[in-house]
Backbone as ProteinMPNN parsed JSONL, in Angstrom:
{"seq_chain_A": "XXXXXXXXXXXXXXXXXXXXXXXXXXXXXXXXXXXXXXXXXXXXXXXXXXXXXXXXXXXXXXXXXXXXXXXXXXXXXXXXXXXXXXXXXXXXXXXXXXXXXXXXXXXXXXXXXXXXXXXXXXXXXXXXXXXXXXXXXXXXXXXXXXXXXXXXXXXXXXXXXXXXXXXXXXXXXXXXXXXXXXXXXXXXXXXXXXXXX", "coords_chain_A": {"N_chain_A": [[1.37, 25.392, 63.45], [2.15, 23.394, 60.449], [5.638, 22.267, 59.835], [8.14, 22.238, 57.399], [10.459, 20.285, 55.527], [13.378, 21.966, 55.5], [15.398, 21.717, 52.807], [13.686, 20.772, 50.7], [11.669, 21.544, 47.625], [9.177, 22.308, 47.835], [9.521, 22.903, 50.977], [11.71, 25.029, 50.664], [9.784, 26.836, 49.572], [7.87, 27.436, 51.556], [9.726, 29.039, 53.076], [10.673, 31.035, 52.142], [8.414, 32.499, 51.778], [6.943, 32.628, 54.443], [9.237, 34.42, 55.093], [8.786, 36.517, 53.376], [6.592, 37.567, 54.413], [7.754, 38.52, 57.193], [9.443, 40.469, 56.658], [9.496, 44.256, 56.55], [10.645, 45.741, 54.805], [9.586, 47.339, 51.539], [12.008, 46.533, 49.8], [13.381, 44.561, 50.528], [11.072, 42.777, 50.586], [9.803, 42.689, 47.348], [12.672, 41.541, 46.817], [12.534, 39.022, 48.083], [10.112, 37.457, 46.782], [11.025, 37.829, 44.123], [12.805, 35.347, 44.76], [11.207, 33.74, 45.104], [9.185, 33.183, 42.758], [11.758, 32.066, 41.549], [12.133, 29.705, 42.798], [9.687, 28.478, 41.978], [10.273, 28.016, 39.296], [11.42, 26.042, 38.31], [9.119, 23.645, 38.456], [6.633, 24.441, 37.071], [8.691, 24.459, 34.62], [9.194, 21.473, 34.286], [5.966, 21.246, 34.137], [5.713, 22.151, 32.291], [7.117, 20.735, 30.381], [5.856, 17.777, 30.788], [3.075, 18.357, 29.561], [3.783, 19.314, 27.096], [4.549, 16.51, 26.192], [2.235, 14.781, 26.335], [0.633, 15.816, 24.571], [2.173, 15.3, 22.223], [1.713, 12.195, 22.616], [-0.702, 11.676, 22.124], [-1.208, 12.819, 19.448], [0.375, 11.408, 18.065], [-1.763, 8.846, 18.445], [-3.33, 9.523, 17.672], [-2.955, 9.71, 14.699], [-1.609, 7.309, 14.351], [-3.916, 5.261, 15.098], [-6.291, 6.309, 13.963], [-5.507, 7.409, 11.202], [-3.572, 6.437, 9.769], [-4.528, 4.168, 8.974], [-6.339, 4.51, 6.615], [-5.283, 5.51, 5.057], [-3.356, 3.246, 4.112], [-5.077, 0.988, 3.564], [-5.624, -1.257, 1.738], [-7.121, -3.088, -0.703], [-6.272, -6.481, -0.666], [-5.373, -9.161, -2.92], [-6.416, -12.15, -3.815], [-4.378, -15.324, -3.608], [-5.014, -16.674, -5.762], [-6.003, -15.197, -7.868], [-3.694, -13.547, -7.949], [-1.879, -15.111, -8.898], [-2.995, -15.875, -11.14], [-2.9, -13.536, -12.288], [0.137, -13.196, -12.561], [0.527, -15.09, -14.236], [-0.511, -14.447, -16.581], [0.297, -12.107, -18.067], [-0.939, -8.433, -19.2], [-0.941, -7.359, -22.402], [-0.942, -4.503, -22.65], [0.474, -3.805, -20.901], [2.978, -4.826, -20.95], [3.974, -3.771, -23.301], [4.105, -1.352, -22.355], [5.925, -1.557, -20.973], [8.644, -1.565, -22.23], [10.747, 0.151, -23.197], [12.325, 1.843, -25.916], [15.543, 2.118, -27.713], [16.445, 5.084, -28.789], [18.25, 6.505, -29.5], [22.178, 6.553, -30.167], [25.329, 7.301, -28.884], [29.073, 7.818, -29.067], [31.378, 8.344, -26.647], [33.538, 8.015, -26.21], [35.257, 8.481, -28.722], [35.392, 8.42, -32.517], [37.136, 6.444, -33.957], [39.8, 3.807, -32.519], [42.862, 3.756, -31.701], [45.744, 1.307, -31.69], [48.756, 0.138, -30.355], [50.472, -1.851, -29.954], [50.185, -5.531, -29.344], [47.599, -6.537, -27.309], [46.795, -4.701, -26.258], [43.946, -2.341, -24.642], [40.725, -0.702, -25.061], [38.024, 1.157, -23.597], [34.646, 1.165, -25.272], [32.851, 3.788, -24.68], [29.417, 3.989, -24.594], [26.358, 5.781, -24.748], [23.164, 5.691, -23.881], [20.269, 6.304, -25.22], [16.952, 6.915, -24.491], [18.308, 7.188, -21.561], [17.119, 5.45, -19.565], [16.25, 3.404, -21.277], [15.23, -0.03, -22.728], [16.102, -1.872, -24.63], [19.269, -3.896, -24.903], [22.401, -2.793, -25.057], [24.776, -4.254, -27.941], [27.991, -5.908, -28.903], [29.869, -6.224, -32.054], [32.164, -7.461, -33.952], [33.736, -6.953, -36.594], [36.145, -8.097, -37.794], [37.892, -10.273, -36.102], [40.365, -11.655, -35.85], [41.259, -8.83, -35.809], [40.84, -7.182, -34.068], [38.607, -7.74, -30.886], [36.131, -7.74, -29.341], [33.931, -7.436, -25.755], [31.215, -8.618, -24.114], [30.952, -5.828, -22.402], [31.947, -3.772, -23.717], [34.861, -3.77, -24.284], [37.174, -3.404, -26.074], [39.431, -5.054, -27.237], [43.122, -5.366, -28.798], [44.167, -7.536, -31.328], [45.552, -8.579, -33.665], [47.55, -6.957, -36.958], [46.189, -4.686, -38.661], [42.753, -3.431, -39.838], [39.356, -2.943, -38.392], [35.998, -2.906, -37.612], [34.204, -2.121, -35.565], [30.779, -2.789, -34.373], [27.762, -1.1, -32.956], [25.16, -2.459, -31.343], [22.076, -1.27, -30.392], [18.441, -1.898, -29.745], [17.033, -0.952, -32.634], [18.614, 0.536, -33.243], [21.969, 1.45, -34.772], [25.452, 1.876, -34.504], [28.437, 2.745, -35.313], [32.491, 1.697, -34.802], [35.538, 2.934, -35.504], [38.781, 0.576, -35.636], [42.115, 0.853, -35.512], [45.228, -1.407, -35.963], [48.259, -1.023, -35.669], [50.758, -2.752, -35.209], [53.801, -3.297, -36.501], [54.864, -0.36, -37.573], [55.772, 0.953, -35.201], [57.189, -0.514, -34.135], [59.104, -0.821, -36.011], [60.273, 2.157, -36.018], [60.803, 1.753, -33.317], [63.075, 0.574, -33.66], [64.971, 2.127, -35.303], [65.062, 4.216, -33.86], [66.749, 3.145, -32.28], [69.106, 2.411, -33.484], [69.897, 4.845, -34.77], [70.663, 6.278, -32.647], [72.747, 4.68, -31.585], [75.298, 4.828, -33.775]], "CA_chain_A": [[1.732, 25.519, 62.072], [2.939, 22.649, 59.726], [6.929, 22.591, 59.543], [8.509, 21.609, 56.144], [11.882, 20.567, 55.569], [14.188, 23.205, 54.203], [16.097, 20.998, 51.869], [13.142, 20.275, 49.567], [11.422, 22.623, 46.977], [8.33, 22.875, 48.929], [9.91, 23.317, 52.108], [12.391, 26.438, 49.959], [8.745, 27.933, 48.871], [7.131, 27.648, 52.557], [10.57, 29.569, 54.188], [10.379, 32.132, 51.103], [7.007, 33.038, 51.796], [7.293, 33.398, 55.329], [10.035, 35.258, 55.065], [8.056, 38.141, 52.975], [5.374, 38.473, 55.588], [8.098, 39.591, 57.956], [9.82, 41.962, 56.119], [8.744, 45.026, 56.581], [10.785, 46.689, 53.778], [9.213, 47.165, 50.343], [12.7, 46.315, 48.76], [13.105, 43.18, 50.753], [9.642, 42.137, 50.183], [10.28, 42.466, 46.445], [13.99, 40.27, 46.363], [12.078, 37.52, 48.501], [9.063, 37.402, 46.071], [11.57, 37.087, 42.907], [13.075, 34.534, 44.926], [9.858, 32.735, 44.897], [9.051, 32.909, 41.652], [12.639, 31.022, 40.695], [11.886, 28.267, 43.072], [8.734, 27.587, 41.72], [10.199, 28.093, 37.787], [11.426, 24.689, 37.867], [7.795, 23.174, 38.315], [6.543, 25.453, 35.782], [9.168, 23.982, 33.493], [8.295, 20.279, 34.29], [4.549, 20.749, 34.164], [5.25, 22.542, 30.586], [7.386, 19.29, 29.417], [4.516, 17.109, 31.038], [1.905, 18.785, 28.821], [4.019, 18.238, 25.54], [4.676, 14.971, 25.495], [0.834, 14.381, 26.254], [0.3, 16.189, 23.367], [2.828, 14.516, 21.056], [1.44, 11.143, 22.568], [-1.992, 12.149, 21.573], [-1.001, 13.341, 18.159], [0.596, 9.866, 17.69], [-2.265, 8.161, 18.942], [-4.701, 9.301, 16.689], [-2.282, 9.003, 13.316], [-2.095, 5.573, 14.006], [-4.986, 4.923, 15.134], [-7.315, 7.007, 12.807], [-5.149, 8.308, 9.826], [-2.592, 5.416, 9.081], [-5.231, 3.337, 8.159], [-6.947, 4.823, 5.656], [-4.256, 5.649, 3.82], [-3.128, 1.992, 3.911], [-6.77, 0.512, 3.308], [-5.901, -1.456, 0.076], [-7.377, -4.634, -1.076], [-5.25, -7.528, -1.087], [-6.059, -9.332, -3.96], [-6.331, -13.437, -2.944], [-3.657, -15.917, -4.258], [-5.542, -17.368, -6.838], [-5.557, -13.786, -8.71], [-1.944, -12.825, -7.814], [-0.846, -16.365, -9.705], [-3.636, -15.729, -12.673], [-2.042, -12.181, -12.899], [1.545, -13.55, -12.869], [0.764, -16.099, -15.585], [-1.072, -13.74, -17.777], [0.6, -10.302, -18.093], [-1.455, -8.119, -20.356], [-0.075, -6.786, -23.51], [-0.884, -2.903, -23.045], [1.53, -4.178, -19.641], [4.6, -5.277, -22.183], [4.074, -2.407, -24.664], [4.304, -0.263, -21.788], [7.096, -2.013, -19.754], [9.296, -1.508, -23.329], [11.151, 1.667, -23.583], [13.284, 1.608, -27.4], [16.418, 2.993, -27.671], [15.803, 6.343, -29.662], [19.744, 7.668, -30.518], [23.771, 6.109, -29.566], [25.958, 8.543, -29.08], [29.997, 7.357, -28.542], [31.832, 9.363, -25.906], [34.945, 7.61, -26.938], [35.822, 8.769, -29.788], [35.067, 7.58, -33.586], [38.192, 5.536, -33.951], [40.458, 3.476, -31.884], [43.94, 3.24, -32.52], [46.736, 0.446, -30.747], [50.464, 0.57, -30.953], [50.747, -2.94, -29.505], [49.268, -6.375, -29.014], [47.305, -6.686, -26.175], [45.898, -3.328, -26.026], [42.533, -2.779, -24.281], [40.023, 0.184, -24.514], [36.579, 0.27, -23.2], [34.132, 1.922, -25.72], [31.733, 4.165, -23.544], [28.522, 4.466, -24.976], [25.301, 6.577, -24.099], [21.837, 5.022, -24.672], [19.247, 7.879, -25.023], [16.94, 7.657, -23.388], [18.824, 6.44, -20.184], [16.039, 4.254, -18.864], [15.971, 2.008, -22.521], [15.156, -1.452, -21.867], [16.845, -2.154, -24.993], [20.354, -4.379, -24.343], [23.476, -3.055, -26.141], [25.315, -5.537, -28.339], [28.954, -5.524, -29.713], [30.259, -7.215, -32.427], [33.818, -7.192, -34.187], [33.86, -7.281, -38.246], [37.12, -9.078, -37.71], [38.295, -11.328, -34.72], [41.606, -11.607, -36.013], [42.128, -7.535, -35.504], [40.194, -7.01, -32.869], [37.76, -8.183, -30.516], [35.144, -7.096, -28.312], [33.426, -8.732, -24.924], [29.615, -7.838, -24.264], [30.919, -4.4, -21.801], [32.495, -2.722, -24.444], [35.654, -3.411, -24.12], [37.988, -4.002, -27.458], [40.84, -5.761, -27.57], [44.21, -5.834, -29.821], [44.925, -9.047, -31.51], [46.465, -8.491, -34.494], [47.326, -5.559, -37.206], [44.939, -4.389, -39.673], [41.678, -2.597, -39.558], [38.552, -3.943, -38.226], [34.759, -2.159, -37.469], [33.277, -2.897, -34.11], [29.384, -2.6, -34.589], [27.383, -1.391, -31.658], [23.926, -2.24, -31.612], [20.046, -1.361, -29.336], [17.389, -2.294, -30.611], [17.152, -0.568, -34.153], [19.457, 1.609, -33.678], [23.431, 1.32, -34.939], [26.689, 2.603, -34.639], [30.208, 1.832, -35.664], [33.932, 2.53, -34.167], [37.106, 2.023, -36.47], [39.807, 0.645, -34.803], [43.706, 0.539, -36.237], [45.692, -2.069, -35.556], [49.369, -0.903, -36.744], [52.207, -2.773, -34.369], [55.118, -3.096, -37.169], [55.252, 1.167, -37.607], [56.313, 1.708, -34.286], [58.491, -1.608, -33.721], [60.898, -0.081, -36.612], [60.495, 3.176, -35.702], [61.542, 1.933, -31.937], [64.362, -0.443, -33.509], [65.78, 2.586, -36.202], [65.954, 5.402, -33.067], [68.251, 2.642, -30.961], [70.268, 2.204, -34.326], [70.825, 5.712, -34.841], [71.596, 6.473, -31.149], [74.154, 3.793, -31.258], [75.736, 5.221, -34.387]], "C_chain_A": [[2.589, 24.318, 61.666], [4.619, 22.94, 59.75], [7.464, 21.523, 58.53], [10.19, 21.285, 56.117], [12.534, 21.437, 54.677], [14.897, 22.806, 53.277], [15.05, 21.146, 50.577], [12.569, 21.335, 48.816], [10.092, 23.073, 47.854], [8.635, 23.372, 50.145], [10.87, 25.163, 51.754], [11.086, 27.483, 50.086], [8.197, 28.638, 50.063], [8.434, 28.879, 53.255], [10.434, 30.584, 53.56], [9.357, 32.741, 51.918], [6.844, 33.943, 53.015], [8.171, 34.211, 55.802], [9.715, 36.575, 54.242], [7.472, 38.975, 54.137], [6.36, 38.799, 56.842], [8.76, 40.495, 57.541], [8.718, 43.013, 56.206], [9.317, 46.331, 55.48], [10.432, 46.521, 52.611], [10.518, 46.147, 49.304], [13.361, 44.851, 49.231], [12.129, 42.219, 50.332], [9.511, 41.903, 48.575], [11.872, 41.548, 45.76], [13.634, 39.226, 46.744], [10.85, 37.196, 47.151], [10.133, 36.894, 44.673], [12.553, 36.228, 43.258], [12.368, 33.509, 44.884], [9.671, 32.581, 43.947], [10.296, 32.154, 41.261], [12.642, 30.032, 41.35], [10.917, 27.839, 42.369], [9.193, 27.823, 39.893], [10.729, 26.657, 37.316], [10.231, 23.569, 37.517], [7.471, 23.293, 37.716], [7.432, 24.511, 34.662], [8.576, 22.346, 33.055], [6.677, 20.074, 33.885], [4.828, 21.265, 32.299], [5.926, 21.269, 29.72], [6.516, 17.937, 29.351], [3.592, 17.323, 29.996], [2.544, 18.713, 27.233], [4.238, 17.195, 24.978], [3.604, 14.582, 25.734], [0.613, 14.391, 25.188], [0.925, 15.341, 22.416], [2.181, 12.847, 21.244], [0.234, 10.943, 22.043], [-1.841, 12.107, 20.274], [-0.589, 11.921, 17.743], [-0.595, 8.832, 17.825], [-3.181, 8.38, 18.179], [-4.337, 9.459, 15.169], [-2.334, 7.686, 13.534], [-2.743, 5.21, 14.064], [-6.32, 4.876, 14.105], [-7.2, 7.151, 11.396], [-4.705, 7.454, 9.164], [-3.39, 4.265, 8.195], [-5.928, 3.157, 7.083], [-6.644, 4.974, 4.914], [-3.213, 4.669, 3.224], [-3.902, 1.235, 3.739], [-6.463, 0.196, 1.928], [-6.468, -2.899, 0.202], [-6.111, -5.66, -1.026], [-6.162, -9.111, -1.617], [-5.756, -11.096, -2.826], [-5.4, -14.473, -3.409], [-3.688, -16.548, -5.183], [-5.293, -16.548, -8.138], [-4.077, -13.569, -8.587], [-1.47, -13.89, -9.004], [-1.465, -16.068, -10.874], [-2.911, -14.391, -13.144], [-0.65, -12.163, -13.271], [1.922, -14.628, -13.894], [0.281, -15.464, -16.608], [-1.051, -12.508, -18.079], [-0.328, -10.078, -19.308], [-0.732, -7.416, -21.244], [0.105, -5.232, -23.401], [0.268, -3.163, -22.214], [3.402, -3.92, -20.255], [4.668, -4.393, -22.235], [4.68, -1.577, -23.555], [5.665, -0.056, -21.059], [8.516, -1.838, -20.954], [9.803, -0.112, -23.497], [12.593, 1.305, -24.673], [14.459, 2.789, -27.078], [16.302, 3.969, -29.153], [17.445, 6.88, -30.729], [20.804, 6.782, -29.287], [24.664, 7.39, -29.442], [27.299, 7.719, -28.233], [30.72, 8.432, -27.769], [33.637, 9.044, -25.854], [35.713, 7.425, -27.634], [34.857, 8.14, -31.297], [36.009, 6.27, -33.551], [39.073, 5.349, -32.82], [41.977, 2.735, -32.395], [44.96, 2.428, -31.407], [47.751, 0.593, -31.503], [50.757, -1.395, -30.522], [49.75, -4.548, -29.398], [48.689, -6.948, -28.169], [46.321, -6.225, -25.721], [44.618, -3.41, -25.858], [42.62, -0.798, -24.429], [38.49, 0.238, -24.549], [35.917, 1.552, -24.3], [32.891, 2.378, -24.923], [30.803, 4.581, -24.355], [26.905, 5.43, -24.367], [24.475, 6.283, -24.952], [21.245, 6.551, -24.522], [17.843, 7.023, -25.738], [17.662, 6.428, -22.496], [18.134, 5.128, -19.939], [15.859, 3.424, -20.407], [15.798, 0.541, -22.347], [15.538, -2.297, -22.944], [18.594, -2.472, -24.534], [21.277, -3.636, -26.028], [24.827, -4.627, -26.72], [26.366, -5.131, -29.525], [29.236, -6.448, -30.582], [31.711, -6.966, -33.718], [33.465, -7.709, -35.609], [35.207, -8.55, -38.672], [37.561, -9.429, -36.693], [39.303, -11.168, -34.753], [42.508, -10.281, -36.066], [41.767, -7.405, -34.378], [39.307, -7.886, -32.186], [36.727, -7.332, -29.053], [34.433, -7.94, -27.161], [31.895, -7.985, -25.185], [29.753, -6.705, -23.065], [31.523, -3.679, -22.902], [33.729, -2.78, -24.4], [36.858, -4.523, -25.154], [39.114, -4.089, -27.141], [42.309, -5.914, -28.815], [44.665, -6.886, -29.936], [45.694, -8.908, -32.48], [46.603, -6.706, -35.241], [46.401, -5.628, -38.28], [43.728, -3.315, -39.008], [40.136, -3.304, -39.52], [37.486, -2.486, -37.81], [33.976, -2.899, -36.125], [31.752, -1.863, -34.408], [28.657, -2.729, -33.416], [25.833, -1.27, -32.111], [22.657, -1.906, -30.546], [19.213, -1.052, -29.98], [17.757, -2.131, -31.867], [17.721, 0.282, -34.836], [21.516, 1.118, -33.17], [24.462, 2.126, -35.159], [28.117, 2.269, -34.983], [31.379, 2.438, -35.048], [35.024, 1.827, -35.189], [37.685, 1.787, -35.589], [41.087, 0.251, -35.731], [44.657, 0.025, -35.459], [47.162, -2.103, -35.723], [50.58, -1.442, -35.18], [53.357, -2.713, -34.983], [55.736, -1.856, -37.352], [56.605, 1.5, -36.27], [57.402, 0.455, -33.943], [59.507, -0.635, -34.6], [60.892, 1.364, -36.416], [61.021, 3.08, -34.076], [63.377, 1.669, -32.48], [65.388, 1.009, -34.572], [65.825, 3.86, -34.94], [66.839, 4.507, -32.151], [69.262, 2.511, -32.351], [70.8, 3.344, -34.732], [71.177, 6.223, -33.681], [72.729, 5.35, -31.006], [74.799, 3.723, -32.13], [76.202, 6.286, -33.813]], "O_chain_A": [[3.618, 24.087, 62.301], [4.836, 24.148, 59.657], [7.338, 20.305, 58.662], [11.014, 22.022, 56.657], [12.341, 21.622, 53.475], [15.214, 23.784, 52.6], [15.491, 21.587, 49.515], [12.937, 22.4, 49.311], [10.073, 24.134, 48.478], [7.998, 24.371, 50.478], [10.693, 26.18, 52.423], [11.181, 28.624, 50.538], [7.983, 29.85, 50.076], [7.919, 29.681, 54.034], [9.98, 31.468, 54.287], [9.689, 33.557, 52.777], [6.693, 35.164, 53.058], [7.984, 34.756, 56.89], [10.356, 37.604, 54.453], [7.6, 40.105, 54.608], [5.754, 39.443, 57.699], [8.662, 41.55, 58.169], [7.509, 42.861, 56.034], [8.788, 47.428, 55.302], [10.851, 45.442, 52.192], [10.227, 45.345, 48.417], [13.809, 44.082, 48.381], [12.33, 41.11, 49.838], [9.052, 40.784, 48.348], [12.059, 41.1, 44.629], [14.07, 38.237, 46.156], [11.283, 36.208, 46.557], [10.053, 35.744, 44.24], [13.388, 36.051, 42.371], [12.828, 32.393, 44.642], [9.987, 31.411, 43.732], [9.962, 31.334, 40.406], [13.151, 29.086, 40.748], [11.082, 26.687, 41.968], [8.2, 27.771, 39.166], [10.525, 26.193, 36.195], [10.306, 22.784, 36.572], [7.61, 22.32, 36.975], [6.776, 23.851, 33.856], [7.895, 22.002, 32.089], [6.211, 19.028, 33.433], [4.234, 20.793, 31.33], [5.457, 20.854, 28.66], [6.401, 17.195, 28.376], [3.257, 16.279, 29.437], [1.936, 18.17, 26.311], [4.2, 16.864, 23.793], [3.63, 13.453, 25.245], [0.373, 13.362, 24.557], [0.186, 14.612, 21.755], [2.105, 12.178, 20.213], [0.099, 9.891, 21.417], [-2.457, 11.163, 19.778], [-1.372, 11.318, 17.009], [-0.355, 7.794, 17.207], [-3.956, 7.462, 17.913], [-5.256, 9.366, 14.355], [-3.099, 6.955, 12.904], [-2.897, 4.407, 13.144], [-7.024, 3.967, 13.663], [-8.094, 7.1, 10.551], [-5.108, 7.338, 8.007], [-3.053, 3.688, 7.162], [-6.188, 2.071, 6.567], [-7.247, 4.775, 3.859], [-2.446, 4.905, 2.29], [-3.272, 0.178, 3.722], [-6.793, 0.933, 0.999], [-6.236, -3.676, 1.129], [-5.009, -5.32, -1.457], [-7.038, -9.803, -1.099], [-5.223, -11.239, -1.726], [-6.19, -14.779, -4.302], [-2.677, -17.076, -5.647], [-4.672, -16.91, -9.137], [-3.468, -13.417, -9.646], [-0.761, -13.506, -9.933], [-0.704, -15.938, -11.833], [-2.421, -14.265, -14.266], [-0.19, -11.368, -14.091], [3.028, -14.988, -14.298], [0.63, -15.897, -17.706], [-2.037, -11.815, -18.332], [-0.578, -10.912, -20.178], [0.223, -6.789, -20.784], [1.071, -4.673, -23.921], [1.297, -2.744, -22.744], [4.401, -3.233, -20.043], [5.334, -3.765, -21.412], [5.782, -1.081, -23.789], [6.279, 0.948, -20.698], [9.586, -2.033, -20.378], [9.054, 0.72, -24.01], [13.603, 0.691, -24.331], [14.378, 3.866, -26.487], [16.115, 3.552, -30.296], [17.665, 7.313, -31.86], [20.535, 6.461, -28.129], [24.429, 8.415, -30.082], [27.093, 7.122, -27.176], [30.665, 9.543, -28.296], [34.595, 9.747, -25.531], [36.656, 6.634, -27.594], [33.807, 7.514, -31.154], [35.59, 5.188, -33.14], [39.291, 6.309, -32.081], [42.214, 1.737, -33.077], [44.987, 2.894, -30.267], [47.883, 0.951, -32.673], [51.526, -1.941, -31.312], [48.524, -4.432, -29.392], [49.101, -8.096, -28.006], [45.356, -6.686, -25.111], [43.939, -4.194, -26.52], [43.506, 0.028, -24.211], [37.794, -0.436, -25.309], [36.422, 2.674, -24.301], [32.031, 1.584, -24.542], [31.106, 5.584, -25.0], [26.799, 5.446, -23.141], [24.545, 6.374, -26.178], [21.648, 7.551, -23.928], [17.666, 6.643, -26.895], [17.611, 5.208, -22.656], [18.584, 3.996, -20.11], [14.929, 2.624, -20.302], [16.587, 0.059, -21.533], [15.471, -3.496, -22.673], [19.227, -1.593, -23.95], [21.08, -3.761, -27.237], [25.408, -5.519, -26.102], [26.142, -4.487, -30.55], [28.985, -7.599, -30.226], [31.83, -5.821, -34.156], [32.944, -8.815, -35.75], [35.211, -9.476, -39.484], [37.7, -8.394, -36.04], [39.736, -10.508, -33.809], [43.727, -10.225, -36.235], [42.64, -7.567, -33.525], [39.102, -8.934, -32.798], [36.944, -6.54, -28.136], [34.267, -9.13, -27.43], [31.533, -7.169, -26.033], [28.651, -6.49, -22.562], [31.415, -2.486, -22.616], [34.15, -1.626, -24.478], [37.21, -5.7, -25.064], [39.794, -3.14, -26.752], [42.189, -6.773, -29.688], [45.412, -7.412, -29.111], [46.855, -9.163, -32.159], [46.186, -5.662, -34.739], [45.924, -6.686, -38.69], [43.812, -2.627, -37.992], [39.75, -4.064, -40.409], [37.921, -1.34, -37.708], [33.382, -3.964, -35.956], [31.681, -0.647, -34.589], [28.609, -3.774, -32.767], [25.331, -0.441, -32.87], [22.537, -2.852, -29.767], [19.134, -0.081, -30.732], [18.605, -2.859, -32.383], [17.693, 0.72, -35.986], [22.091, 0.754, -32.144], [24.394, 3.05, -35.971], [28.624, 1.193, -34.665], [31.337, 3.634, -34.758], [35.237, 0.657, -35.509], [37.5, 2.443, -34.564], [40.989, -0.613, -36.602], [45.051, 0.606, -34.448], [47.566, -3.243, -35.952], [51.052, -0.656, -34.359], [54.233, -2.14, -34.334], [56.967, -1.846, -37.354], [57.733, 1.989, -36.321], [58.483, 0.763, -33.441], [60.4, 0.083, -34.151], [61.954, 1.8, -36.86], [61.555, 4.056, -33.549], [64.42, 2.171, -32.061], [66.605, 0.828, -34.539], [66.803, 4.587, -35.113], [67.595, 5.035, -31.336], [70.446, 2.531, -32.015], [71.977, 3.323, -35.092], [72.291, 6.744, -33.736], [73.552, 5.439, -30.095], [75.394, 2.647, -32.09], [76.893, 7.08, -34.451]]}, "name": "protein", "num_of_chains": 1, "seq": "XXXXXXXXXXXXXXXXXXXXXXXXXXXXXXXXXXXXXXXXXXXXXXXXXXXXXXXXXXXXXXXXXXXXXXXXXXXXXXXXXXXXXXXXXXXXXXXXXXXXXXXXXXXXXXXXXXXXXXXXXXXXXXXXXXXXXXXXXXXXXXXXXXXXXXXXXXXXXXXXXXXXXXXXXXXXXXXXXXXXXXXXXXXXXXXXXXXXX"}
């Protein structure tokens, strides 16, 4: 008879085994047997991780192979066309590539009022629709009260009253702004003169 070493899993299975066929008690013969079965459940496990990554390599092997391509199967046009198509957009192209601004709507009030000269606040507007491919565009009725950059954001230069005009496309809006610094100077300079009375 072959002799196995007892260290290894085969050699475990061969000592198992023969160790049933001498028992001669049923309830021995049953604890060696479900000792056998958990040596060999490691194998079992291996051969079942063996057989899914076949599978998954398989499954990969015929998406790329078979599937990927078909569903990437486009023409590619030749460089002669790409440049005639990039020098000669068509017009339905434009029209279409054009989305108008429909309605403004200010989220920063109607009017803007400053106590000082300096004073910044940004007017936040909302195009509608969102995606408009109309550019908004500010512009200041007077320079010398106010001023505006191209984000929206008005400036105090002097006092008075000035109209910042916001425009997209064909559609307009206006913001007052009040420019009053002399109010509050003598109203600072007449509460230190009656606190120091």
């Amino acid at each position: 008879m072959r002799e196995y070493p007892r260290g290894g899993l085969i050699g475990k299975t061969v000592y198992l085994w023969r160790s049933i066929k001498q028992l001669h008690s049923p309830l021995y013969a049953a604890n060696a047997s479900f000792f056998l079965i958990l040596s060999v459940f490691p194998v079992l496990v291996v051969l079942l991780v063996i057989l899914i990554i076949t599978l998954l390599a398989t499954t990969a092997f015929i998406f790329f192979r078979y599937l990927l391509p078909n569903v990437t199967n486009m023409e590619v046009p030749s460089s002669t066309e790409q440049t005639q198509e990039q020098t000669e957009p068509d017009e339905t192209e434009q029209l279409r590539d054009e989305i108008p601004c429909e309605a403004l709507a200010l989220t920063s009030g109607g009017t803007i009022s400053f106590t000082e000269e300096g004073q910044m606040s940004l007017l936040n507007v909302v195009i509608i629709p969102a995606d408009s491919t109309d550019k908004l565009v500010y512009t200041s009725s007077d320079e010398n009260v106010a001023t505006v950059n191209d984000e929206g954001r008005v400036t105090a230069v002097g006092e008075g009253e000035a109209m910042i005009t916001i425009t997209c496309g064909k559609r307009q809006m206006q913001c007052n702004v009040i420019c009053s610094f002399a109010t509050e100077a003598t109203e600072d300079t007449s509460a230190t003169d009656e606190s120091t009375t």
